[in-house]
N, C-alpha and C positions, 0 to 999 in steps of 0.2 A: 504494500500500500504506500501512498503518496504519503508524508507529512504532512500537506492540508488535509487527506482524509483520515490521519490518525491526529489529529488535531482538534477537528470538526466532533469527531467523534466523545472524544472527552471533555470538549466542552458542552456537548449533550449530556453528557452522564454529571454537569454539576461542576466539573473543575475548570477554571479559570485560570490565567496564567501560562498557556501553553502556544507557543505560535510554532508558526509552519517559517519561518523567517529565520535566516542565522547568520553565517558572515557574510552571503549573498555571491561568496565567490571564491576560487582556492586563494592559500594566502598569496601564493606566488603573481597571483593575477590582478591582485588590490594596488590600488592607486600609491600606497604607504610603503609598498614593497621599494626598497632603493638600492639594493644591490645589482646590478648590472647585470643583466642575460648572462652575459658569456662568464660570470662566476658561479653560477648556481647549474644542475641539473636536473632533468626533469622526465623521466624514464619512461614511467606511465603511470596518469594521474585518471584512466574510467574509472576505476571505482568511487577514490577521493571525491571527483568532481559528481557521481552519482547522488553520493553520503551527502553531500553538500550540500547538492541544487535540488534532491527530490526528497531525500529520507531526512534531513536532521528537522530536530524538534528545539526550540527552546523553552524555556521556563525562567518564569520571573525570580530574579532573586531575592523576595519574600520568601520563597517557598522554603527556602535556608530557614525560617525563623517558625514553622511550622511544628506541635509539638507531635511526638510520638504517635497518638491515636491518630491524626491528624494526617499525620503523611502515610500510616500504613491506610489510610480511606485512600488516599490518591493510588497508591500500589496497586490497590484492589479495583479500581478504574480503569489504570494501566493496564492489568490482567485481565479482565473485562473484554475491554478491546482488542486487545491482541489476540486471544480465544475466540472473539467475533469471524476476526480474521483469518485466524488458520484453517478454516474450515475450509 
């Protein structure tokens, strides 16, 4: 599944906090990269750039300050969805 559809999904189930958004691109390819092409390498980046642009998820960092009971409900969201999914 897409990270906007595992995203969508537990914000259905109640949890807040999760986006489909993250660094938006490999680090090598951000505007902030300054080291010069011909010093770095770059082999092969499909999966990386898979992870990146289709699958990563973030999460607010509130969620850092969430107690115990608290985050094992999100777990259990987590699990939720992803059981949805494997089917």
């Amino acid at each position: 599944i897409t990270s906007n559809e595992f995203c969508a999904a537990v914000r259905a189930e109640g949890v807040t906090g999760c986006g489909a958004t993250g660094w938006g691109n490999l680090m090598f390819r951000h505007n902030l990269w300054s080291i010069p092409e011909n010093l770095y390498r770059v082999v092969s980046y499909r999966t990386a750039e898979k992870i990146v642009l289709d699958q990563l998820c973030t999460m607010n960092h509130t969620w850092l300050m969430l107690s115990e009971e608290e985050t094992l409900k999100v777990a259990e969201v987590f699990e939720k969805v992803m059981a949805a999914y494997a089917r």
